[in-house]
Each structure stands twice: as C-alpha cells, then as structure tokens.
N, C-alpha and C positions, 0 to 999 in steps of 0.2 A: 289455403286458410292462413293468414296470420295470427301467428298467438301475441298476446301483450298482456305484460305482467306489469302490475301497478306496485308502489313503494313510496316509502317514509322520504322525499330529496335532504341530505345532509351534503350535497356539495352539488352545484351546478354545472353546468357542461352537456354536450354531447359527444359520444362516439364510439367507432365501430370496432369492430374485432371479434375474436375469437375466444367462447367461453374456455378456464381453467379452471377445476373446482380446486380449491386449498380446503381440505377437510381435516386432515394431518400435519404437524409440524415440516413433517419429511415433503409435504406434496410444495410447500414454499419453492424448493431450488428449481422445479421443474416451470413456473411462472417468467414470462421473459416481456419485453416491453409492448409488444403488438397484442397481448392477450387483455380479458377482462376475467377478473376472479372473481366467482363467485362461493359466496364460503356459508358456513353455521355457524359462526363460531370467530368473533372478534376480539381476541385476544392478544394481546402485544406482542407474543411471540408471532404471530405473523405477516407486523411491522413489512418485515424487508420483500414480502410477496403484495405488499400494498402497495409499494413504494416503486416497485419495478413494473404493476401494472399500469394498461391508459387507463381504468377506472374499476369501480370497484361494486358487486351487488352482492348485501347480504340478508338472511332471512331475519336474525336479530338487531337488535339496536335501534337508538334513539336520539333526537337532536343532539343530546349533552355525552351518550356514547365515546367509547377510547375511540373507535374507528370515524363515528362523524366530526371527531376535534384531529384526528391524522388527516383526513381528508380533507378538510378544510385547508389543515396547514400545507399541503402538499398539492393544491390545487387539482383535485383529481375526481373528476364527475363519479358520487354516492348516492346510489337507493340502497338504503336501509327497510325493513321491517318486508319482506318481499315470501310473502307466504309461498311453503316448502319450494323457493328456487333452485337449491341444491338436486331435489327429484325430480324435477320439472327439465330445468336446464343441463344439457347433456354438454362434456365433454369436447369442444371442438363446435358444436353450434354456432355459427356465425348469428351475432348482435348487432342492434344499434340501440346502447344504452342514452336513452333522450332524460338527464337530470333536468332539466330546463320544463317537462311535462310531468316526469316523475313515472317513465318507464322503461321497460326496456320491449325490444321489437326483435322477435326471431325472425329472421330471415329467410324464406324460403329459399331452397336449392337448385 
C-alpha cells in the first residue's frame, strides 16, 4: 500500500530521501544534506536545518509563512499545511516529496 500525504506547495520541485523530524531546536544539528525535515513548527530558529535539507514538509504554514518565503529563497521543494505529518511520518522513512503535485510519497521497503 502506498500512503500519500497531500499539502499547501510553497516551493516547487521534487525529491527523494530520507525523513528527519526537527521538532527541537537541538534536533537541527542532527539534519545533513540527503535528508527531508519534516517539522511542527516553522520558526527561524530552525533556519539552518532548512537550509541543509534537499526539501522541506511541514504541518503548519501558509503561502506568506517565514518557512514558504525561506523556501522560496533557497530554492528547496515546500509542502506546507500537511495534516499531523510529524505522527504519521516516521523517522528514516524513505520519501519522494513531489512539490510539482503537492505531495509527498512513502516508499515502500
């Protein structure tokens, strides 16, 4: 069974990797360039875990959103508004975030 999680696109693109949740300030350093973060919580301070991922899915925000104006700047495929992604999306979960449809795609194992 494939799951697909639908969302708000605040930047375009696609691509694959592996989920990181950034749920904590602390959980940023642990984010490295092959990962996708998904987060609760779009707050500036975790700028530099946006920046280091290939893309980005969060449960909150909105077109005009801090994270859908980083994303933009920083050319990095955004679904925003992604009802409870953080409980849903595990951990290491291999993705294919499709911004271009406005989802993302678990992967089966």
């Amino acid at each position: 069974m494939v799951l697909k999680l639908k969302g708000v696109v605040a930047c375009l693109g696609i691509v694959k990797g592996k989920i990181k949740k950034v749920l904590t300030i602390d959980d940023v350093r642990k984010v490295n360039e092959e990962d996708i973060v998904v987060t609760n919580d779009n707050s500036p301070l975790f700028s530099l875990a946006f920046f280091k991922a290939k893309g980005i899915i969060s449960e909150k925000g909105g077109l005009l959103s801090h994270l859908a104006i980083v994303a933009r700047e920083m050319k990095k495929p955004c679904l925003l508004s992604v009802e409870n992604a953080t409980s849903i999306l595990k951990e290491g979960d291999k993705v294919i975030l499709d911004c271009n449809k406005g989802e993302v795609i678990v992967e089966d194992e």
